[in-house]
Structure formats: structure tokens, C-alpha cells
ROSE-4610 file (N, C-alpha, C; in Angstrom, 1 decimal, always signed):
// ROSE-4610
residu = [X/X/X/X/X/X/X/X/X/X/X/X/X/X/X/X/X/X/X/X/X/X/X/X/X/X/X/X/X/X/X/X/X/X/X/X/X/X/X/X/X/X/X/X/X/X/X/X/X/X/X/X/X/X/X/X/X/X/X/X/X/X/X/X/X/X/X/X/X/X/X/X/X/X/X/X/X/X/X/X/X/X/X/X/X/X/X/X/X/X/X/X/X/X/X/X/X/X/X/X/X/X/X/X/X/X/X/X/X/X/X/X/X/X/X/X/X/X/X/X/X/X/X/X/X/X/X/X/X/X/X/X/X/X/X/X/X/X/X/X/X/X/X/X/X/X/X/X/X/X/X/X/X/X/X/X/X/X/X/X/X/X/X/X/X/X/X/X/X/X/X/X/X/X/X/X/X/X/X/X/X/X/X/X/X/X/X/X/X/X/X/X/X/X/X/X/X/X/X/X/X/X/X/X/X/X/X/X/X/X/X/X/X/X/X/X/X/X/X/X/X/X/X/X/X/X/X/X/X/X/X/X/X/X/X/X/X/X/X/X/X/X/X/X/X/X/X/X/X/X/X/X/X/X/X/X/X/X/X/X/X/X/X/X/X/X/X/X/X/X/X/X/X/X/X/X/X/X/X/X/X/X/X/X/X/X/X/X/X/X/X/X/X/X/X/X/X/X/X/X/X/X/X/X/X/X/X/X/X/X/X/X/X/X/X/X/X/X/X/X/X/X/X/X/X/X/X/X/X/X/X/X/X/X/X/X/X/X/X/X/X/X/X/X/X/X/X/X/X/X/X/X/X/X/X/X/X/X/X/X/X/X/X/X/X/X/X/X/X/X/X/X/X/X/X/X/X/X/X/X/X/X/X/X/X/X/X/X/X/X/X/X/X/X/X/X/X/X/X/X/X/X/X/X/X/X/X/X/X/X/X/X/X/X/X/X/X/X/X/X/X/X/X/X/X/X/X/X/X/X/X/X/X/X/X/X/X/X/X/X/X/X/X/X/X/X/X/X/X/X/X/X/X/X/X/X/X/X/X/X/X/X/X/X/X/X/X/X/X/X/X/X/X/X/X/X/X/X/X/X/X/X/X/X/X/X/X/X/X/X/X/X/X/X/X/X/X/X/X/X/X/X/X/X/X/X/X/X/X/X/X/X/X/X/X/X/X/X/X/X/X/X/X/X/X/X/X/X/X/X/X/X/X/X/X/X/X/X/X/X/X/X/X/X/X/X/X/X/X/X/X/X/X/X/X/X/X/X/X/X/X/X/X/X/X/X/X/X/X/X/X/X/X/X/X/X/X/X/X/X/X/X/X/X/X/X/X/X/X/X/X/X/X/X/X/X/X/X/X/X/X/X/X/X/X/X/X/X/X/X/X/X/X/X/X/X/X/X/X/X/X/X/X/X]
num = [1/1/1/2/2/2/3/3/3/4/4/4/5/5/5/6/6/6/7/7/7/8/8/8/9/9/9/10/10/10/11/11/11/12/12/12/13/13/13/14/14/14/15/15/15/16/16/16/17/17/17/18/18/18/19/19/19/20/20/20/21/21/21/22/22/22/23/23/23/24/24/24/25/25/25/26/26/26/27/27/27/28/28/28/29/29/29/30/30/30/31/31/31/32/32/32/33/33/33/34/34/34/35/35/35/36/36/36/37/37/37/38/38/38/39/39/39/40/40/40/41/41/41/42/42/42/43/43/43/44/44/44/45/45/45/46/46/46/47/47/47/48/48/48/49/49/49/50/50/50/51/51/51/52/52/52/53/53/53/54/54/54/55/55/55/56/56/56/57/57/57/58/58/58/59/59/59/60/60/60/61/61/61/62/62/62/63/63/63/64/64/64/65/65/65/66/66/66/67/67/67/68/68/68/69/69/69/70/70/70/71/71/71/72/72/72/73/73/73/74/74/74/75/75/75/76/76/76/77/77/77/78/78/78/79/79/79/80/80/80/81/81/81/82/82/82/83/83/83/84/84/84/85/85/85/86/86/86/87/87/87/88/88/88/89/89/89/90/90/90/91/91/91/92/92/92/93/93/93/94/94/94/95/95/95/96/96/96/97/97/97/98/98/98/99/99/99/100/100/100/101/101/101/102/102/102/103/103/103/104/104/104/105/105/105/106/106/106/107/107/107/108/108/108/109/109/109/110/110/110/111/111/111/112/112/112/113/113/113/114/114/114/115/115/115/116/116/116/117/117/117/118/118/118/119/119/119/120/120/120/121/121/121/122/122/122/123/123/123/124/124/124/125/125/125/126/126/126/127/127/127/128/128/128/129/129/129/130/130/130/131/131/131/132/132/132/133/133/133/134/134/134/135/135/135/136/136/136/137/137/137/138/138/138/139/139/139/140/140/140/141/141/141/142/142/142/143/143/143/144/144/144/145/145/145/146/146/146/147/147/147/148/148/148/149/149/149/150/150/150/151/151/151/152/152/152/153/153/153/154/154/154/155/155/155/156/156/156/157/157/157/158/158/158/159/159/159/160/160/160/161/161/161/162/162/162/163/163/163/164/164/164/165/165/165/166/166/166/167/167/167/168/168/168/169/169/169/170/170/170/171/171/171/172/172/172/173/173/173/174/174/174/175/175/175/176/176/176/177/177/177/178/178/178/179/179/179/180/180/180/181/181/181/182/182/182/183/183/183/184/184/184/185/185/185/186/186/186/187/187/187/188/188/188/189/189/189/190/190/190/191/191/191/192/192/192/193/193/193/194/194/194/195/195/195/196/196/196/197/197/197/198/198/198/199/199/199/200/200/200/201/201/201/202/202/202/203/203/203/204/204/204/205/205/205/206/206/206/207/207/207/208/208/208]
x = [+65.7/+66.4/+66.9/+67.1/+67.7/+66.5/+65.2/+64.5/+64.4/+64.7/+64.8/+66.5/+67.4/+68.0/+68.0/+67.6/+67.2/+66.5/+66.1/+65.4/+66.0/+66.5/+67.1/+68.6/+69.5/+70.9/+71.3/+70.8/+71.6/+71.0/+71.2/+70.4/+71.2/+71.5/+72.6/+72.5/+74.0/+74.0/+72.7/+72.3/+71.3/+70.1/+69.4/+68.3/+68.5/+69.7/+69.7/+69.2/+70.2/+69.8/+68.5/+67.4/+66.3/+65.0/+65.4/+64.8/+65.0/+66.5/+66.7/+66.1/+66.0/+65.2/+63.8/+63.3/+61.7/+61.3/+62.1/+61.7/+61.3/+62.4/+62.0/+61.2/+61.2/+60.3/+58.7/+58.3/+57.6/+57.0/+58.1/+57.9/+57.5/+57.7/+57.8/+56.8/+56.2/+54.8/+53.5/+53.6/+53.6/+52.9/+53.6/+53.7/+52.5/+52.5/+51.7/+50.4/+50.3/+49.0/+48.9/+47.9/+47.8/+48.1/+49.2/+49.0/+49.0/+49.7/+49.9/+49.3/+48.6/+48.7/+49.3/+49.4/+50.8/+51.5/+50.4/+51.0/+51.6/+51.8/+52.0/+53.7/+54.0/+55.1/+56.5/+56.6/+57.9/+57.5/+56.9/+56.9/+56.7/+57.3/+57.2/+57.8/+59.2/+59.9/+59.6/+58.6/+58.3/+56.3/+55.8/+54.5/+53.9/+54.9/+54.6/+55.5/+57.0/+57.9/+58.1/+58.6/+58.6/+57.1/+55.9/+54.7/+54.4/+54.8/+54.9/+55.7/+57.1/+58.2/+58.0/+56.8/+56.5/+56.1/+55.7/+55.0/+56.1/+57.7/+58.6/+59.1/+58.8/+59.5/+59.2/+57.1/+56.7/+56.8/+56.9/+56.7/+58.0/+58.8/+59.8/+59.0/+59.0/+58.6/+59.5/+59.5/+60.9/+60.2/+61.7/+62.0/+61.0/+60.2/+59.4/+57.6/+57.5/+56.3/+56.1/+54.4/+54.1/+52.5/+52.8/+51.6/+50.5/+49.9/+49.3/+48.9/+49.1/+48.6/+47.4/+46.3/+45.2/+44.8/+44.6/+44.4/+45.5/+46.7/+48.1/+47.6/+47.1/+46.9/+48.5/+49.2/+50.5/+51.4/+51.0/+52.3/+52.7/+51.7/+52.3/+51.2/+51.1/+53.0/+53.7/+53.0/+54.3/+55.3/+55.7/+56.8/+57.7/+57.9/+58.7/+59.3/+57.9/+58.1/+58.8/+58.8/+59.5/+60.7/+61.3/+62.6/+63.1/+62.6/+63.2/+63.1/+62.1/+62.3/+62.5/+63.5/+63.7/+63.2/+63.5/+63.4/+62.1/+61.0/+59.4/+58.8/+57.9/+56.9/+56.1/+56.0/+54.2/+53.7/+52.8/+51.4/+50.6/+50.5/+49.9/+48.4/+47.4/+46.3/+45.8/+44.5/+44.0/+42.9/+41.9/+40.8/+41.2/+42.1/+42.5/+43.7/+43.3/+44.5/+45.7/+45.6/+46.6/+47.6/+47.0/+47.8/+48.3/+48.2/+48.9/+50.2/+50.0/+50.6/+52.1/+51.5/+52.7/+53.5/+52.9/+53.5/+54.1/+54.0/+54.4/+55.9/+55.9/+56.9/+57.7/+57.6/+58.1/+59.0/+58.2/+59.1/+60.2/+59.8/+60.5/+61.6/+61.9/+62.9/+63.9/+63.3/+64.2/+64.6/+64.5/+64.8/+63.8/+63.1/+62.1/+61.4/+62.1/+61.6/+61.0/+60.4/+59.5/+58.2/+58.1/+56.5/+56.1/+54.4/+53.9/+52.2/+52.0/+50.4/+49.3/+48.3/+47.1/+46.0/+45.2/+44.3/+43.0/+42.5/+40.7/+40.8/+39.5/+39.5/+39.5/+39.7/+39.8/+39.2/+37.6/+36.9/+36.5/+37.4/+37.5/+38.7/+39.7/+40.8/+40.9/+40.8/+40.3/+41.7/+41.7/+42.8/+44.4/+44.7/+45.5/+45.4/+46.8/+46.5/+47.6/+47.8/+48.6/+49.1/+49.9/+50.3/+49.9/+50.2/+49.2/+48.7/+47.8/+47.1/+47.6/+48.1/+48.5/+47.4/+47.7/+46.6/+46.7/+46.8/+46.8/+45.6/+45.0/+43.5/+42.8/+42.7/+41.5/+39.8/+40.2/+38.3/+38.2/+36.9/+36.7/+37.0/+37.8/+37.9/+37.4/+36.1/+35.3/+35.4/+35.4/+35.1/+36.3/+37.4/+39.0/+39.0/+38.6/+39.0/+38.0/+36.9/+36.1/+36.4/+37.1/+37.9/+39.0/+40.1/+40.8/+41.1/+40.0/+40.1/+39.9/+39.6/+39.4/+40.8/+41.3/+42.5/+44.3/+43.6/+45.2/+45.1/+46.0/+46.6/+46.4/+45.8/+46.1/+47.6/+48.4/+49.5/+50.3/+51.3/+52.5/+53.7/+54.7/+56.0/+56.5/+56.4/+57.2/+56.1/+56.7/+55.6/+55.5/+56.4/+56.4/+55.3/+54.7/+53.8/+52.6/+51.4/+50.0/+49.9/+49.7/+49.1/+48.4/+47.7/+46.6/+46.5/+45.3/+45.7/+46.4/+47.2/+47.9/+47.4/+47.0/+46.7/+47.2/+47.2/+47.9/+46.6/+46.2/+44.7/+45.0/+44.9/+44.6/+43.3/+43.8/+42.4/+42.3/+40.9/+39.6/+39.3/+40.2/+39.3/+38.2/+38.3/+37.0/+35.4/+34.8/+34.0/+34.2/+35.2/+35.1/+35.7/+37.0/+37.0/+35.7/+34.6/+33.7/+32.3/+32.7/+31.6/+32.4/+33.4/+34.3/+33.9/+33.4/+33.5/+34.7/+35.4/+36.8/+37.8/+38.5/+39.6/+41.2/+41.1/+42.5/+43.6/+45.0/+46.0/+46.3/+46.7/+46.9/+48.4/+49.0/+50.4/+50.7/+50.3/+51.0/+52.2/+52.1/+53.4/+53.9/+53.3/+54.0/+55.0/+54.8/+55.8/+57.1/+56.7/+57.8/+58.3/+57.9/+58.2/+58.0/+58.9/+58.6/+58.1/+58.1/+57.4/+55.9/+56.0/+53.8/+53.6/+53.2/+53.0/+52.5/+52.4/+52.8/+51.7/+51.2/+50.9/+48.7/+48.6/+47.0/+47.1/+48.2/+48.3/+48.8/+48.6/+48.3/+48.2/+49.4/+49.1/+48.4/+47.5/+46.3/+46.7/+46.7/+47.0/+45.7/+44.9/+43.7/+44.6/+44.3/+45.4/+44.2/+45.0/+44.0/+43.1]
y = [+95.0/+94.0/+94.8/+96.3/+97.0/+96.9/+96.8/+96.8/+95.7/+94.6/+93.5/+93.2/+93.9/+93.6/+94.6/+95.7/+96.3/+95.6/+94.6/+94.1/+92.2/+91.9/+90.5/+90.2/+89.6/+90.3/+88.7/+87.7/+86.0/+85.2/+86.0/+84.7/+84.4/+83.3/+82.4/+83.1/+82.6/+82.7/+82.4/+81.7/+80.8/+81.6/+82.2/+82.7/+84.2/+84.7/+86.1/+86.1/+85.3/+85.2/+84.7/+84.1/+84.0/+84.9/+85.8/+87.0/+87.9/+88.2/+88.6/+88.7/+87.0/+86.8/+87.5/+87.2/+87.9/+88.9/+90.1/+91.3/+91.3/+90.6/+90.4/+89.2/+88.4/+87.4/+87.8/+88.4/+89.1/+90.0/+91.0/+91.8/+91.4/+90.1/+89.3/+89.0/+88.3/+87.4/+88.6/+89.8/+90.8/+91.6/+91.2/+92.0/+90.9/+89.8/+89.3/+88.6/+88.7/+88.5/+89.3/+89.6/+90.5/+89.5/+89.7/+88.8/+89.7/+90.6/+91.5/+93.0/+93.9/+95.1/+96.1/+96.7/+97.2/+98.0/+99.0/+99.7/+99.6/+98.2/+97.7/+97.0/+96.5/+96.0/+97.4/+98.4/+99.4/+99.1/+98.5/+98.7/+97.3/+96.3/+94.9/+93.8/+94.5/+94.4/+95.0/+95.9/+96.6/+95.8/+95.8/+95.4/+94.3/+93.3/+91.8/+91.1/+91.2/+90.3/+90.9/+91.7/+91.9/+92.4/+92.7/+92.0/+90.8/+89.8/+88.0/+87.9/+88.5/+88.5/+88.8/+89.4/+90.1/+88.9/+87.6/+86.2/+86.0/+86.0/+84.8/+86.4/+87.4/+87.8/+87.5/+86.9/+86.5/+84.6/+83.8/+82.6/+82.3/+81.0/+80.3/+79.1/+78.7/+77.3/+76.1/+74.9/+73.7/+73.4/+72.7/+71.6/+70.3/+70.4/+69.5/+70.1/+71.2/+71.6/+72.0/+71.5/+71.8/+72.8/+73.7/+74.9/+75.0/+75.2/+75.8/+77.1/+77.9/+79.4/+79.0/+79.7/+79.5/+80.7/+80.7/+82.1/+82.3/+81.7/+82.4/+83.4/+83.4/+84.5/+84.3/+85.5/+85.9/+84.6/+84.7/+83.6/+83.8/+85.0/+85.7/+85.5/+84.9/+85.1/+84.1/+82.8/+81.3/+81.2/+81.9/+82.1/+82.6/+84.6/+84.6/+83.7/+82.8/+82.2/+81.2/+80.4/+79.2/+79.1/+80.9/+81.0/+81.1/+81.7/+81.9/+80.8/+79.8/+78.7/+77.4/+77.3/+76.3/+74.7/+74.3/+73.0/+72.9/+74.0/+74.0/+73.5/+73.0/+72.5/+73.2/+74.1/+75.2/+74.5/+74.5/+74.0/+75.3/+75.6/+77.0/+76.7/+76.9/+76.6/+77.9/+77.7/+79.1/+78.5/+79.6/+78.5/+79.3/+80.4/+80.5/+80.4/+79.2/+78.1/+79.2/+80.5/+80.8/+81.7/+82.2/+82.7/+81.4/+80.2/+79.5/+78.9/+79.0/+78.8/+79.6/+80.7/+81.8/+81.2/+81.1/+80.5/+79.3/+78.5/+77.4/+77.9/+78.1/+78.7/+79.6/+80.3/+81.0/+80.0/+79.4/+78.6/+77.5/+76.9/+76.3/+77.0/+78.4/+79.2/+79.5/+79.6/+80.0/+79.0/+77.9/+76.5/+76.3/+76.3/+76.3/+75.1/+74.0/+72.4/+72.3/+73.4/+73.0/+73.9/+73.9/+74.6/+73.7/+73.1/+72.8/+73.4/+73.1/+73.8/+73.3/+73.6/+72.6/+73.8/+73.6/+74.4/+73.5/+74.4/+74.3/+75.0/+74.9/+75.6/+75.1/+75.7/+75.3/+74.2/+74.0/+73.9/+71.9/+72.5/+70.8/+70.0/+70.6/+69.9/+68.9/+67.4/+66.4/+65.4/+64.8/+63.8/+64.5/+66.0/+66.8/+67.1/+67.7/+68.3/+69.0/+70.2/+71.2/+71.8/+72.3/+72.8/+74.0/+75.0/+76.4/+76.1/+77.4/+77.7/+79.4/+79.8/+81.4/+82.1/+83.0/+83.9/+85.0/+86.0/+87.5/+88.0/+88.4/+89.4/+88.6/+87.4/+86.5/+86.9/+86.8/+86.9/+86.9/+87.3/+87.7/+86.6/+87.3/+85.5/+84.8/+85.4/+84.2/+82.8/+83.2/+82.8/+81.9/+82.4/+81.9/+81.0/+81.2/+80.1/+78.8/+79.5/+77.9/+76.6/+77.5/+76.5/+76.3/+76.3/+76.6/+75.6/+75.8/+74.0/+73.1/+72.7/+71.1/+70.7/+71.5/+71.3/+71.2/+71.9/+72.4/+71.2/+70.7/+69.3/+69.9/+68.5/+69.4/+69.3/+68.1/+67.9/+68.6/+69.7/+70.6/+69.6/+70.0/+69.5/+69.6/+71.2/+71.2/+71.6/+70.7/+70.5/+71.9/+72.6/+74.1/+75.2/+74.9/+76.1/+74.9/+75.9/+75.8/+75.8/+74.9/+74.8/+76.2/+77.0/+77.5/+78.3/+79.0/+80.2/+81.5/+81.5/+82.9/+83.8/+85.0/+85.8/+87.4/+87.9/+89.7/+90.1/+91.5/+91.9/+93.4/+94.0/+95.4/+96.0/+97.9/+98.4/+98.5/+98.7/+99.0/+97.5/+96.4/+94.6/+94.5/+95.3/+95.0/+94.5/+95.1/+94.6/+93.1/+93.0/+91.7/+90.6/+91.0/+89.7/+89.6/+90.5/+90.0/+89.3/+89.5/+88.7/+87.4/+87.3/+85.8/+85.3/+85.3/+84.5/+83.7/+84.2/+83.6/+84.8/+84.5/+85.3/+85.4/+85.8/+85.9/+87.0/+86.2/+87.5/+88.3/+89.6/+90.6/+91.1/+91.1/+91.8/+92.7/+94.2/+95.7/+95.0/+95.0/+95.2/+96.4/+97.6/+98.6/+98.9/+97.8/+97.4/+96.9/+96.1/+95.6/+96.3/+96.9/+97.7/+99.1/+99.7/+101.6/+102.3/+101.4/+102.3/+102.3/+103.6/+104.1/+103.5/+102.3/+101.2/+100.1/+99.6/+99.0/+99.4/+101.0/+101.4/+100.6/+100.6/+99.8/+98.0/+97.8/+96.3/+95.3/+94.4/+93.5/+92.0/+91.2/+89.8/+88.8/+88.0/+88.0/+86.3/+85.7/+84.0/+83.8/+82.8/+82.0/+80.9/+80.2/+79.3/+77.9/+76.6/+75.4/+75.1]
z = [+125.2/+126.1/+127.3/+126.9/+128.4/+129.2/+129.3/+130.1/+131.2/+130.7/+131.3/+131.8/+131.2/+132.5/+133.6/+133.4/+134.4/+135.7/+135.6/+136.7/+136.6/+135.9/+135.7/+135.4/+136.1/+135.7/+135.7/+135.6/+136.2/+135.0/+133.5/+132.4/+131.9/+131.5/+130.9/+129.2/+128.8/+127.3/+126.3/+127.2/+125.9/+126.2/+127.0/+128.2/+127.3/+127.2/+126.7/+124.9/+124.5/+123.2/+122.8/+123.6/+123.1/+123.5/+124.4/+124.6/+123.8/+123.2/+122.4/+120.5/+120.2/+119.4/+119.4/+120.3/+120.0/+119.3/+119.8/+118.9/+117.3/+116.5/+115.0/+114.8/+115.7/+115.5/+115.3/+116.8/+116.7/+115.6/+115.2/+114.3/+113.0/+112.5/+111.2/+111.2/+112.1/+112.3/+112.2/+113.2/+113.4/+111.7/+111.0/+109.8/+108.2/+109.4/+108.4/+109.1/+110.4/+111.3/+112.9/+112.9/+113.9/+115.2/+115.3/+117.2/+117.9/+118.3/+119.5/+118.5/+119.5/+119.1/+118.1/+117.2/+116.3/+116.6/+117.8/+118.5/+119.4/+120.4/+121.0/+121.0/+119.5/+118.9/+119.4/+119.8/+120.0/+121.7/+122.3/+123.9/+123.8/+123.1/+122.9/+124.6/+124.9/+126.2/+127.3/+127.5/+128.3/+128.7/+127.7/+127.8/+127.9/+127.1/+127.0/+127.7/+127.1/+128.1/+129.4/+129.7/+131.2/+132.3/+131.5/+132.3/+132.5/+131.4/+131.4/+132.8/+132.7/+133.9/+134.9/+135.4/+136.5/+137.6/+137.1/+137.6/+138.4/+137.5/+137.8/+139.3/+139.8/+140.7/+142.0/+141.6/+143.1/+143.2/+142.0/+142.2/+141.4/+142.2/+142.0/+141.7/+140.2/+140.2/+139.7/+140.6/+140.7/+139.4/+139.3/+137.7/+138.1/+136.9/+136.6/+136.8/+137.4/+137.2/+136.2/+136.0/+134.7/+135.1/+133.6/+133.8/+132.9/+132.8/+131.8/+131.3/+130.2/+129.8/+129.0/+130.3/+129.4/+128.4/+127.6/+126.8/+125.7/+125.6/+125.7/+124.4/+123.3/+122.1/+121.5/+121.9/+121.3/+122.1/+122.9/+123.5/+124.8/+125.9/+127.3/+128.2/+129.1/+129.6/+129.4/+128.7/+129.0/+128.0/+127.1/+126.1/+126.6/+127.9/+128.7/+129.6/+130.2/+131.6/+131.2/+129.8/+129.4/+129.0/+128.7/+128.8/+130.1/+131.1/+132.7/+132.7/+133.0/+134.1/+133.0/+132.2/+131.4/+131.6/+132.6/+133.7/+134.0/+133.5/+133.8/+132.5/+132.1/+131.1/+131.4/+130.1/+129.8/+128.3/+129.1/+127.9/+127.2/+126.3/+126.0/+124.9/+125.4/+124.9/+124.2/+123.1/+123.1/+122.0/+121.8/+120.9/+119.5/+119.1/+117.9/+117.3/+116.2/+115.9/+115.3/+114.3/+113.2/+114.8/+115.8/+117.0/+117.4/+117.6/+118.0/+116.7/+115.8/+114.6/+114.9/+115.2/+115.3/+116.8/+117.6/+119.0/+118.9/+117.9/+117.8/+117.3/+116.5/+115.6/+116.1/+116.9/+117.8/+119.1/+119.4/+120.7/+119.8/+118.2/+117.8/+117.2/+116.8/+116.8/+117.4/+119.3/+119.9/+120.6/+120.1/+121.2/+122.6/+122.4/+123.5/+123.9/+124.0/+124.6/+125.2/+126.1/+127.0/+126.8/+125.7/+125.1/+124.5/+124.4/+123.6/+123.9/+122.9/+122.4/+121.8/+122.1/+121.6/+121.4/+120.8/+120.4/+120.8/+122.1/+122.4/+123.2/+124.1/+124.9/+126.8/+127.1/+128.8/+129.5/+129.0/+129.4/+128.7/+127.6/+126.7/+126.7/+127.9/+128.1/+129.1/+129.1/+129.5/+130.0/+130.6/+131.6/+131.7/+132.1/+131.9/+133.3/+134.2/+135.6/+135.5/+135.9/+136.4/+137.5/+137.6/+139.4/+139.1/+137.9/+137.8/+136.7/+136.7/+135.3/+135.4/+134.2/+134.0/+132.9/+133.1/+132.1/+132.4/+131.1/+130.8/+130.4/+130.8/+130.6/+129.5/+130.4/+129.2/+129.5/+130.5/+131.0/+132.5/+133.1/+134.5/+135.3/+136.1/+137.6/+137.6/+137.7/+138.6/+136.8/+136.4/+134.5/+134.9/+134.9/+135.3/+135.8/+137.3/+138.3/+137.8/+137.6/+137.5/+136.1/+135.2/+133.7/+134.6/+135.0/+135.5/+137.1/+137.7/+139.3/+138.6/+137.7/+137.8/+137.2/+136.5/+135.6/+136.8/+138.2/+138.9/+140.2/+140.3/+140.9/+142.1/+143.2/+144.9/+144.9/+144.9/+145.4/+144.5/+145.2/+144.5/+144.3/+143.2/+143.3/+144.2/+144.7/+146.2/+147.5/+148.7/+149.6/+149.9/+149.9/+151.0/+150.1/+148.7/+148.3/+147.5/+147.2/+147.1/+145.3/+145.0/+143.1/+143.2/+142.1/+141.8/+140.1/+140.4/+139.6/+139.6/+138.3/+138.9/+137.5/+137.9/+136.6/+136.4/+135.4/+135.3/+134.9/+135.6/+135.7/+136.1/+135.6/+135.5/+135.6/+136.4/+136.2/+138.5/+138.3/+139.3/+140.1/+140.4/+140.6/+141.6/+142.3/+143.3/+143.3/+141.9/+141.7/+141.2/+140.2/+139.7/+140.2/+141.8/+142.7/+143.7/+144.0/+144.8/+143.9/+142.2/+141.9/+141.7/+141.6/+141.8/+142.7/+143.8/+144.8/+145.6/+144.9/+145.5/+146.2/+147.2/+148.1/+147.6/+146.9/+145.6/+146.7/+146.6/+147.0/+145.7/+146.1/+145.0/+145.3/+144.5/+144.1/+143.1/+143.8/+142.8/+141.9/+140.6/+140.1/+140.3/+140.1/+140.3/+141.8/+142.8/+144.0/+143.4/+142.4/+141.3/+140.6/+139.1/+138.4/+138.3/+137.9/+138.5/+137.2/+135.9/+134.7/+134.6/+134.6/+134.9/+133.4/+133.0/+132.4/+133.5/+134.8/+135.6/+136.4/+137.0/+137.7/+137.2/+138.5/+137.9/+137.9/+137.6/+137.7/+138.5/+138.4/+139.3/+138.9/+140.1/+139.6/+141.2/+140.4/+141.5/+141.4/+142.7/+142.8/+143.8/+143.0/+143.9/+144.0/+145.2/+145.6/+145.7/+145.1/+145.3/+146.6]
């Protein structure tokens, strides 16, 4: 949890305590299905929740937007993002049901009202519209964006910013935003975060 306040200092009683939860939540679930990494579980705040966190430093999103995590697997980034922005509705999809089992159970632990979850895939989600779609290292952009427009609303909650996709992408992107075909802005986390954890990554918004 020191890691995150290191960079978050305004979360309410209730906001701390369910960040707080995670760890053994995690760890329990953790111990009887593979969701995250194992190796991954001691850099649990550092790798999952505050890379999930890295979204909420460039995008403020108003009460009543609703998102979707396509991919979510473990639950990241919309399990952080649904603690930060309480007043937001995330939808967390993914095509394997026993990871979503654990996500379910997880947001219904820590009071998390504004998570729900369905199990398919992107591409079979039908009369649904979103102002984003989020995603952690599901699959190549161009793959992204295209599950991903039909699903993101033109009209925003708020007039003054653009629906789209926002995604966490690590590594070399050059090749793989010019086979995208799309003009994506890019944001260093490591402009954000200073642990060489950070360094290489990147949160990339195709805008509607």
C-alpha cells in the first residue's frame, strides 16, 4: 500500500480499505488458481494496482461513465479503476469464466457496486455502448481497436473529452502501432512513475 500512496494521498476511508483488501484476497485466490503470475503476487502493488492506476493520472472520468475492461483476466485494470472512480460503472469481460469467478468475488468482497462481469468475448458483445474500452496486454492494437469501435459511444458524458480506447502496452510499439493503422497518443508511464518497473511502458488512447 506504501506504493500507492506514494503517488495518491486524497482516498477516502472506504477507497483505502479496499485497496488494502487486495493483497490477501489476491493471495487466497492466488493459492488455489492461477490468476496473476506467482511471481508476480510480492510486486502485487507495484505491478498490477498501481500500473491499473497509471490510467486514472492521465484520464479523469465523470460520474456516470461507463467502461469496459476488455481482457480483464485477474481483474486490471478495472478492479483499481473501480475503486478510484467509485461514481464510474466498469464492465469487465473476459472469455475465461474460473478468472472471472475470482473477479467477481473479489469486487463482491471489497464492496465494489460498480463492477459487473460477463463472460465472452469482445467481439460477441451486442446492444452495449461505452465511452472507453480499457485493456492490459490483451492483444495487438490494431486487433484492439477493431473489437473495441463498435462497442465506444461517439457522444462523451462530458462535452470537453473524446470516448475511445485506452490501453497499457509495453516494450518496442512502433512496429505494432503502424500495423494498427490507427494514430494513437502515447504516454511514458515512466514520466509518471520513477520505479524501473515502469520504464518501457506506456499508456496509448485511440480516440473515437
Amino acid at each position: 500500500m506504501e506504493i500507492i500512496d506514494k503517488y495518491f494521498s486524497d482516498f477516502t476511508p472506504q477507497q483505502r480499505n479496499q485497496f488494502a483488501l487486495l493483497k490477501n484476497l489476491y493471495a487466497d485466490w492466488n493459492s488455489k488458481i492461477n490468476v496473476i503470475s506467482r511471481k508476480d503476487m510480492d510486486g502485487l502493488f507495484e505491478k498490477h494496482i498501481l500500473h491499473s492506476l497509471s490510467i486514472a493520472t492521465v484520464f479523469s472520468f465523470e460520474a456516470g461513465t461507463e467502461i469496459l475492461d476488455l481482457g480483464t483476466g485477474g481483474g486490471f485494470p478495472g478492479i483499481p479503476l473501480a475503486i478510484f472512480f467509485p461514481n464510474v460503472k466498469f464492465h469487465l469481460v473476459d472469455s475465461i469464466a474460473k478468472k472471472l469467478n475470482v473477479v467477481e468475488n473479489i469486487a463482491s468482497s471489497i464492496g465494489a457496486t460498480n463492477i459487473t462481469v460477463q463472460h465472452t468475448r469482445a467481439e460477441e458483445i451486442k446492444g452495449r455502448k461505452f465511452e472507453y474500452v480499457v485493456s492490459r496486454a490483451v492483444a495487438p492494437l490494431g486487433d484492439l481497436w477493431k473489437w473495441s469501435k463498435p462497442l465506444i459511444r461517439k457522444k462523451s458524458v462530458a462535452s470537453d473529452k473524446k470516448n475511445g480506447l485506452i490501453c497499457l502496452k509495453g516494450g518496442d510499439l512502433a512496429q505494432e502501432i503502424q500495423d494498427s493503422g490507427v494514430r494513437p497518443q502515447l504516454i511514458r508511464i515512466s514520466g509518471i512513475f520513477s520505479e524501473p518497473f515502469f520504464e518501457n511502458k506506456h499508456i496509448i488512447f485511440v480516440p473515437q
